[in-house]
N, C-alpha and C positions, 0 to 999 in steps of 0.2 A: 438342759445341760448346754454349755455355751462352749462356744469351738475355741481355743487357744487363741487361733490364730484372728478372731475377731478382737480381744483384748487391746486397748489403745496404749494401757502404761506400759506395754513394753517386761513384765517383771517374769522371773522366771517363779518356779513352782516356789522355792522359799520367800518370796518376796522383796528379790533382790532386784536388780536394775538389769535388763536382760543386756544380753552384750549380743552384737553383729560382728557380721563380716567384715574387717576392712584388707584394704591393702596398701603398702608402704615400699618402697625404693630409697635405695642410698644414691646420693649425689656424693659422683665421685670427682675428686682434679685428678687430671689426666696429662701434668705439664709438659710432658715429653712424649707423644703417643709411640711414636716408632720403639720405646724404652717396655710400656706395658704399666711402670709404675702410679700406683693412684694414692690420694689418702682421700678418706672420707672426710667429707665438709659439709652434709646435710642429710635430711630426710624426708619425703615426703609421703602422705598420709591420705588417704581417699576413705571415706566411710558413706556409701549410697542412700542407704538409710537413712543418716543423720545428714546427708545431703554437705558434708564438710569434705573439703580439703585445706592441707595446711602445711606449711611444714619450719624443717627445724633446722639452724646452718650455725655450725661452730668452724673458725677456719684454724686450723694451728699453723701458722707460716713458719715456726721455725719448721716441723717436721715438709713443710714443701720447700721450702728452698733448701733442704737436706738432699732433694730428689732432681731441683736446680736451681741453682743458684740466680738466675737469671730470668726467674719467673716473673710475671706481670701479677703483684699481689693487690694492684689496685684494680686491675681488668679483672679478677676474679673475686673479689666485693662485690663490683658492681656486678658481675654476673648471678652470686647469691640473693644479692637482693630484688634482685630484677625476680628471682624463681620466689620466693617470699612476696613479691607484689603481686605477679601473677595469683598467688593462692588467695589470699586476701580478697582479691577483686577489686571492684570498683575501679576508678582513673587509676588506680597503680599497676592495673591489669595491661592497660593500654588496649590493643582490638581486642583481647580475651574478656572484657569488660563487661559485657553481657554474657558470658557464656556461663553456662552452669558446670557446679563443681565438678563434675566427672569429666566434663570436655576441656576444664583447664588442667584436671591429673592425666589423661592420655595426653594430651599437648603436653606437656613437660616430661612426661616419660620417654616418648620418641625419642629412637635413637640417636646421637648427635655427636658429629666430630670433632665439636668443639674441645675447648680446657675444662669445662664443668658438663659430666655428661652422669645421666640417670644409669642404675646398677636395674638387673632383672628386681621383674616386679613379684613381691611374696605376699603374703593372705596372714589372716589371723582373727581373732574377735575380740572385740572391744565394748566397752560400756560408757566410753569416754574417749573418745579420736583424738580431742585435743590433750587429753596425757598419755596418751601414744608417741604423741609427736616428743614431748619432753619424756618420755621413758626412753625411748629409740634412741634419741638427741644423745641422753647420757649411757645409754650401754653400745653404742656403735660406732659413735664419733668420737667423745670425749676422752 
């Protein structure tokens, strides 16, 4: 009789695709901090197991410059994509470029006072991280 947990594919008792643990954060704009107001413009995804991170950035400008008018919607691009290079890895990571997926999701979760800052970090399981990131994408952002 063989242990479950020796098993390599992963399947659960019906012979499905076992799902893990992962965990995901909203990236919130925060253009006016003294204010409190944020909208959500992305998400990110860690799954240890599957050794991924990734994530997911939709920016709606009308609804931030609703919050102000006077926001920098080009310095908040590039802050999204700078959080999407990071995850990626490689030269888009820039120093993060070696670093394994988990040390580039604590490194982008860190608290930060900037315009684009990470939301508390929440858990869940998955069979698939990277339609995580497009399920989250469209039920939190969109």
């Amino acid at each position: 009789m063989s242990d479950r947990s020796d098993r390599t594919d992963h399947r659960d008792g019906a012979g499905r695709p076992g799902r893990h643990v992962f965990e995901y954060a909203l990236l919130r704009v925060v253009p006016r901090v003294e204010r409190g107001e944020c909208v959500n413009a992305g998400v990110l995804v860690y799954c240890r197991h599957a050794a991924f991170v990734g994530a997911g950035t939709h920016l709606d400008a009308s609804r931030l410059l609703a919050l102000d008018p006077h926001v920098d919607l080009a310095g908040v691009r590039a802050a999204l994509r700078a959080v999407e290079g990071v995850c990626a890895g490689g030269e888009a990571a820039g120093q993060a470029a070696h670093d394994d997926a988990g040390r580039r999701f604590r490194w982008l979760i860190a608290p930060r006072s900037t315009i684009v800052q990470p939301g508390p970090v929440h858990t869940g399981l998955t069979a698939d991280p990277a339609a995580e990131v497009r399920r989250l994408l469209d039920l939190l952002v969109r």
